[in-house]
C-alpha positions as CSV (number, residue, x, y, z in Angstrom):
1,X,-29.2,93.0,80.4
2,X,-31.6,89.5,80.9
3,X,-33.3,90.6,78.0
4,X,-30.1,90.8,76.0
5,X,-29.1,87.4,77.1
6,X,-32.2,86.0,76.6
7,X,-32.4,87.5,73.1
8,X,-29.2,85.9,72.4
9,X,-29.7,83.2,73.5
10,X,-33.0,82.6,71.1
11,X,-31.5,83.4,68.6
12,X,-28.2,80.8,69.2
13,X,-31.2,78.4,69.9
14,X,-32.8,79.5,66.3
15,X,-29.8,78.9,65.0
16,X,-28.6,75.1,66.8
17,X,-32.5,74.0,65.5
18,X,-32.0,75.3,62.0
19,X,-27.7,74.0,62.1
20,X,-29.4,70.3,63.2
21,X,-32.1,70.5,60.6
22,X,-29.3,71.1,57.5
23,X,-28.1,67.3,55.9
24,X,-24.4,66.9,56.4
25,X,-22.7,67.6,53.5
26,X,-19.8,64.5,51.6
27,X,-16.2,65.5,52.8
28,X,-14.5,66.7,49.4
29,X,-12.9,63.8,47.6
30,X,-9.1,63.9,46.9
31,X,-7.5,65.0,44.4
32,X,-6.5,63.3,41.2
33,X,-2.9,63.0,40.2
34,X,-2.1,62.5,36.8
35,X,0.8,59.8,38.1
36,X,-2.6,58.1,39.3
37,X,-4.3,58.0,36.7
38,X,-2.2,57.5,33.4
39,X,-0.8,54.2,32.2
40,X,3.1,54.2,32.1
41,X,4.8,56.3,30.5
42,X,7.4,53.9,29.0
43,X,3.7,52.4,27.8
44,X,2.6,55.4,26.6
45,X,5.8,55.9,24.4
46,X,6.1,52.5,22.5
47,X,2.5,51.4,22.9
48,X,-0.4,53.0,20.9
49,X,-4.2,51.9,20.6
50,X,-3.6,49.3,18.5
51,X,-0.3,48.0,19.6
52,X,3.5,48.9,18.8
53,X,4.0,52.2,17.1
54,X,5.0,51.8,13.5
55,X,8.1,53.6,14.3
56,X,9.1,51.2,16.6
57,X,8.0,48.3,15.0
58,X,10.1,49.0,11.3
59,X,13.0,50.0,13.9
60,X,13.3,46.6,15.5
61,X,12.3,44.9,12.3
62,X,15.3,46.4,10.5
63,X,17.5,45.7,14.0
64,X,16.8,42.0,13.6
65,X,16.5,41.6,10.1
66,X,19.6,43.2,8.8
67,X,22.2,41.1,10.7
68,X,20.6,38.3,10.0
69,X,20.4,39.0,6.5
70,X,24.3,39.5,6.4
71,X,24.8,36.1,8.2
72,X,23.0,34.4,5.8
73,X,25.4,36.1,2.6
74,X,28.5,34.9,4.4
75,X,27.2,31.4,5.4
76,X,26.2,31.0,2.2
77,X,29.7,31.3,0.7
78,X,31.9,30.0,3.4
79,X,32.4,27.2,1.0
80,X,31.7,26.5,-2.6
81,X,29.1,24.1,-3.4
82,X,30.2,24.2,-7.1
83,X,27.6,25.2,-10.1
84,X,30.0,28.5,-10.5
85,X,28.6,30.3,-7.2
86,X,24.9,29.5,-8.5
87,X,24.1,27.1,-5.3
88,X,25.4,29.2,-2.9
89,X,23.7,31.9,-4.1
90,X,20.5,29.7,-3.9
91,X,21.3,29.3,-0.3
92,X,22.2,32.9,0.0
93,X,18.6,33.5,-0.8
94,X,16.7,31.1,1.4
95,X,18.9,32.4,4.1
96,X,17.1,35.7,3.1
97,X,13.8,34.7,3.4
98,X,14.1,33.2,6.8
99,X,16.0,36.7,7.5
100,X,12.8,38.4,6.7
101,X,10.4,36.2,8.8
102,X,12.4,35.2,11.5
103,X,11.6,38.9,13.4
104,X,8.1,38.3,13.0
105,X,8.9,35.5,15.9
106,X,9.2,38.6,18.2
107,X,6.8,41.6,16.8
108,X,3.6,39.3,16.2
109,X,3.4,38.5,20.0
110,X,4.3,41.8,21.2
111,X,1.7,42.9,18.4
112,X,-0.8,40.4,19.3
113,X,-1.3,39.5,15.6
114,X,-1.1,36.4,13.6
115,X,1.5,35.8,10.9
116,X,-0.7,36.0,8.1
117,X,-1.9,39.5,8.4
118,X,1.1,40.5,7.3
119,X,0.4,39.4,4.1
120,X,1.5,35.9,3.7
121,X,-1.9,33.7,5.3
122,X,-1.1,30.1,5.4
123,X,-3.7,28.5,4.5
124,X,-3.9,30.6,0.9
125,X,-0.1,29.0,0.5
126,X,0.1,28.4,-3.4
127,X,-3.9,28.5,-4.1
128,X,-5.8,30.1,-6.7
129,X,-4.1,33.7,-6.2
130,X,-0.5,32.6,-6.1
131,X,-1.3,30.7,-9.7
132,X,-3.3,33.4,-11.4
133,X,-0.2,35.9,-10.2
134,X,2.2,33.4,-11.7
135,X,-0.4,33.2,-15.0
136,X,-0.6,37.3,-15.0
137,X,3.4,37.1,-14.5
138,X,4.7,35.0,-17.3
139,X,1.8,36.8,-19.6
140,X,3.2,40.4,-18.8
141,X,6.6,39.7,-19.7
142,X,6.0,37.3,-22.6
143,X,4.0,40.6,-23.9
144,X,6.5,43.2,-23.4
145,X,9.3,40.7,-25.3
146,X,6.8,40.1,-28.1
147,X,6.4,44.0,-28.6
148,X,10.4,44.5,-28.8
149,X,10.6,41.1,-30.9
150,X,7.5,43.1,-33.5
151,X,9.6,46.2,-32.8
152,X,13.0,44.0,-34.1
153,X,15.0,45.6,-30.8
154,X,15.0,41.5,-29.6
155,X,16.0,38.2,-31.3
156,X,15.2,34.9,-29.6
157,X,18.3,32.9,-31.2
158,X,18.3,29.5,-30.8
159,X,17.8,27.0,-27.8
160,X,21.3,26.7,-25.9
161,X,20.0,23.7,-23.1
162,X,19.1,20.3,-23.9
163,X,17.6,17.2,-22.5
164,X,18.1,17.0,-18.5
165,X,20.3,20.1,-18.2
166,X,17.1,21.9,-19.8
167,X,15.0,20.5,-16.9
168,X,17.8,21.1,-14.5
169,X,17.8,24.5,-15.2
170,X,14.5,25.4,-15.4
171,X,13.5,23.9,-12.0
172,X,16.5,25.8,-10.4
173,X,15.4,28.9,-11.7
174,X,11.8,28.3,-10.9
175,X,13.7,27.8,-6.9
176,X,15.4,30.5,-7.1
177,X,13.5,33.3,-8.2
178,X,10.3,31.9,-6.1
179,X,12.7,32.5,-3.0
180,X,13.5,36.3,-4.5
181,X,9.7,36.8,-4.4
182,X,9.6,35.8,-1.1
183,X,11.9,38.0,0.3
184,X,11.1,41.3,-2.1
185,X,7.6,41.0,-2.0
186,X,7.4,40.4,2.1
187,X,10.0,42.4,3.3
188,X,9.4,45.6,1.1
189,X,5.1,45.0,1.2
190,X,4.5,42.5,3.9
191,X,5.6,43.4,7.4
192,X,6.7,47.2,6.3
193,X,3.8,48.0,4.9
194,X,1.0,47.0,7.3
195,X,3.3,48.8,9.7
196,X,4.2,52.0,7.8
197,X,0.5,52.1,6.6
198,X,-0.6,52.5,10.0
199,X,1.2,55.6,10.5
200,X,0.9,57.5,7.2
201,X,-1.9,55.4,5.6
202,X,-1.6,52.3,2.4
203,X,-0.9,54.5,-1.0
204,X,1.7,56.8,1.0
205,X,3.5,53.3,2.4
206,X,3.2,52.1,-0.9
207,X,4.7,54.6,-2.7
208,X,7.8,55.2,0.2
209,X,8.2,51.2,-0.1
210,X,8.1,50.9,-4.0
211,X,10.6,53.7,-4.0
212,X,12.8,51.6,-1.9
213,X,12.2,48.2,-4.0
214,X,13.5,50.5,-7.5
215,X,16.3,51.5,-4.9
216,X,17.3,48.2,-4.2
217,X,18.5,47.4,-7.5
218,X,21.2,50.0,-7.6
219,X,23.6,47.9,-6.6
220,X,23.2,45.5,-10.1
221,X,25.9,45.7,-12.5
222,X,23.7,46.8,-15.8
223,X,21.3,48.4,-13.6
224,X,20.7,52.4,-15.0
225,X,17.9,54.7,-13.7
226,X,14.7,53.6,-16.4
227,X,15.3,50.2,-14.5
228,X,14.9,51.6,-11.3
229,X,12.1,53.5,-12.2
230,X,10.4,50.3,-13.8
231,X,10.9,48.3,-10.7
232,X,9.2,50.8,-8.8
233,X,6.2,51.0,-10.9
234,X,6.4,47.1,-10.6
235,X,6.5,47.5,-7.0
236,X,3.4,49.7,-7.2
237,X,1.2,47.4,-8.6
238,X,2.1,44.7,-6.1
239,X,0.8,47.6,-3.5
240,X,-2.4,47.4,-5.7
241,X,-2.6,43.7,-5.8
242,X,-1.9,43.5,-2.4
243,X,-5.0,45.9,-1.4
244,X,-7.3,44.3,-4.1
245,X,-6.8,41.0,-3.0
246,X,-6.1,41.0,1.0
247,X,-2.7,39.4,1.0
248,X,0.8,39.0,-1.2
249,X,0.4,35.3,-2.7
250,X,-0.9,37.0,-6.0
251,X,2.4,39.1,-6.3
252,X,4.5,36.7,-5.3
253,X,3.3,34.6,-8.0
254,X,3.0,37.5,-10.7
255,X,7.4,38.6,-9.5
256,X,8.3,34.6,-9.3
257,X,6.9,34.2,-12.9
258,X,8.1,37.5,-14.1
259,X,11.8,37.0,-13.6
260,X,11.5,33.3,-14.7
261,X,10.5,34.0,-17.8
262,X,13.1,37.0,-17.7
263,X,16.1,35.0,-17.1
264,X,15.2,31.4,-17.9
265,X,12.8,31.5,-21.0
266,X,13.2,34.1,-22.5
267,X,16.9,34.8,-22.0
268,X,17.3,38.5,-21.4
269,X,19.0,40.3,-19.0
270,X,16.6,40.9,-15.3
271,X,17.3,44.3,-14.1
272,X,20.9,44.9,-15.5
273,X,22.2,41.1,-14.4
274,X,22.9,38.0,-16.5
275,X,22.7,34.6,-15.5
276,X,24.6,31.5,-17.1
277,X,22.1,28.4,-17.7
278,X,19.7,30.0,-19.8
279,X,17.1,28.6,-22.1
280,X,18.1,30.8,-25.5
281,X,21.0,32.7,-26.8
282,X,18.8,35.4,-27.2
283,X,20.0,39.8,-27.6
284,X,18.7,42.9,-27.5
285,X,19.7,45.1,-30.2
286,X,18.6,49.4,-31.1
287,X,18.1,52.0,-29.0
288,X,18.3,51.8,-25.3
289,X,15.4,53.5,-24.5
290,X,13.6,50.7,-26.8
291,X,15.4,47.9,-26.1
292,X,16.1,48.3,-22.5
293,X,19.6,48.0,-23.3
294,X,22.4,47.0,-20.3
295,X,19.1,46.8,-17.9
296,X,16.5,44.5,-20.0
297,X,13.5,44.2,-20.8
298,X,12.5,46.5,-17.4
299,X,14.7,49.5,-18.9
300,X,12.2,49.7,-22.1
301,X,10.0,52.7,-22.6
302,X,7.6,49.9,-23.5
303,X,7.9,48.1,-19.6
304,X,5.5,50.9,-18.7
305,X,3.3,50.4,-21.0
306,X,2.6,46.6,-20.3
307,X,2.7,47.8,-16.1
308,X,0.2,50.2,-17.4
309,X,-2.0,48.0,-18.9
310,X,-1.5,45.1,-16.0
311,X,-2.7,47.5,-13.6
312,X,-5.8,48.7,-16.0
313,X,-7.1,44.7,-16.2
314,X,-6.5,44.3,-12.5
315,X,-8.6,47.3,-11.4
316,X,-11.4,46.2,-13.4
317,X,-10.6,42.4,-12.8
318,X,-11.0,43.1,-8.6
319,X,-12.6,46.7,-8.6
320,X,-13.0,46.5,-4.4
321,X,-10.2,46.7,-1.7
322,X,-9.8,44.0,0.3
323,X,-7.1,44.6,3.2
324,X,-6.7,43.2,6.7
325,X,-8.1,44.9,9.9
326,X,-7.0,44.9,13.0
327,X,-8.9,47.4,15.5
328,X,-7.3,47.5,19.3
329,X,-10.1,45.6,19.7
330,X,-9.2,42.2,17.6
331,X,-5.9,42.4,18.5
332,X,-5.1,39.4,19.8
333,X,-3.2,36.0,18.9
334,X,-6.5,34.4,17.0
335,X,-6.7,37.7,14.6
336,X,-6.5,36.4,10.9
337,X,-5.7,38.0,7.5
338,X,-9.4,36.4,6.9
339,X,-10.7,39.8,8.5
340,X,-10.9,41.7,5.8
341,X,-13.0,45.1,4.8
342,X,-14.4,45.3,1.5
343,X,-14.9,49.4,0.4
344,X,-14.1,50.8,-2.8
């Protein structure tokens, strides 16, 4: 019975001497809760890697932007500033433009981006782009009426404005449709489509966009479906000047000088509307699928053509895209449209 005891305990001793000898082992850490670990879900939800989801961003956007832009239609003609409605509608359109920027005062700090990568960089304000566009502009359209003037669908007339009202006239227009190039080119391919191209890329936002612009004009009173299919092409090759050159200033210029010569110069009716103070009693006579009939110029087979062509010299002219960046990483209140990627 000793000998049993003893046995055991040598071997309880073998056993404290090899238990004293063994490290001690960590205590097992907790465990990890997701709750713990994960950012916010309301975070999660409106906030992706680099910033506000597009979704949410064209959905507050349009929140802010559309009353606005209704305020500034009935301001405009709460009283009549004379001119036959033509002031008011001047003011109707500025009230536009500031429709279209003013919700940029609360998406480009929540973005952490400056204004100008939208599209619109101050410090290219009416530079060499904005005056080659407004060169490229007048050119295309002066083209496409001298094609239906060799085709003998358009007749200039003869001059209906002299003297001061000639000047008058032409600087008012000149306002006027600078404002509508404003608000077209940044609402439908400024703030939209850096936003919408971040979710389904810059040719599929282009094209969604441009389809909208054509869709826009629907409301015009000589407006018919080869117009709206000529703006969008139009609209299109903003989208390409936009990625060729980094920002909107050429397209601005190119639509502002466009619709000038449209309406003003050359006298013709801009997508299906006709304006009094006009520099010619000009017309457009033969076939409407010539002619552009009701719709102008825009409606012509030809209109296609000369967009065709415009985008042809442009690719070659600026054969590399240039468009903004804006990584999570540079996102923050010193990002400039000046960051640019250059790749065919």
């Amino acid at each position: 019975m000793a000998e049993a005891v003893c046995g055991e305990s040598s071997a309880m001793s073998d056993l404290d001497t090899k238990t004293d000898s063994t490290p001690p082992q960590p205590a097992p850490a907790p465990p990890a809760f997701a709750a713990a670990t994960q950012p916010p879900y309301a975070r999660t939800l409106f906030l992706g890697p680099d910033g506000l989801r597009p979704g949410w961003g064209l959905l507050l956007y349009g929140m802010i932007f559309y009353p606005l832009d209704e305020l500034a239609a009935t301001l405009a003609f709460l009283r009549d500033f004379g001119a036959g409605g033509l002031w008011s509608a001047l003011l109707e359109e500025a009230g536009r433009v500031a429709a279209a920027f003013v919700p940029l005062v609360i998406l480009a700090p929540i973005e952490r981006r400056s204004w100008g990568i939208y599209g619109l960089p101050v410090r290219h304000a009416f530079g060499k782009l904005f005056w080659s566009g407004a060169v490229w502009g007048f050119a295309g359209i002066s083209l496409l009426i001298s094609a239906l003037y060799g085709l003998h669908v358009f007749a200039f007339g003869h001059v209906a404005l002299h003297g001061i009202r000639l000047e008058r006239f032409a600087a008012f227009w000149a306002a006027m449709f600078l404002l509508v190039a404003f608000f077209e080119e940044f609402l439908l391919r400024g703030y939209a489509q850096f936003t919408l191209a971040r979710g389904i890329g810059f040719w599929p936002a282009g094209i969604v966009l441009s389809c909208a612009f054509g869709l826009i004009h629907l409301g015009n009173g000589g407006e018919q479906w080869p117009g709206l299919v000529a703006a969008a092409f139009i609209g299109l090759f903003s989208c390409l000047t936009l990625r060729r050159t980094g920002n909107l200033w050429f397209a601005v210029g190119f639509h502002a000088a466009w619709d000038w010569g449209e309406t003003f110069f050359y006298s013709v009716p801009d997508s299906g509307l006709v304006f009094p103070g006009h520099l010619l009693n000009s017309s457009l006579q033969g076939p409407k699928w010539l002619s552009g009939g009701s719709v102008g110029p825009e409606g012509s087979l030809l209109c296609f053509v000369v967009i065709a062509m415009a985008w042809v010299a442009f690719d070659r002219m600026y054969p590399k895209a240039c468009v903004p960046v804006a990584p999570p990483s540079s996102l923050t209140t010193g990002a400039d449209s000046s960051s640019l990627r250059s790749s065919e």
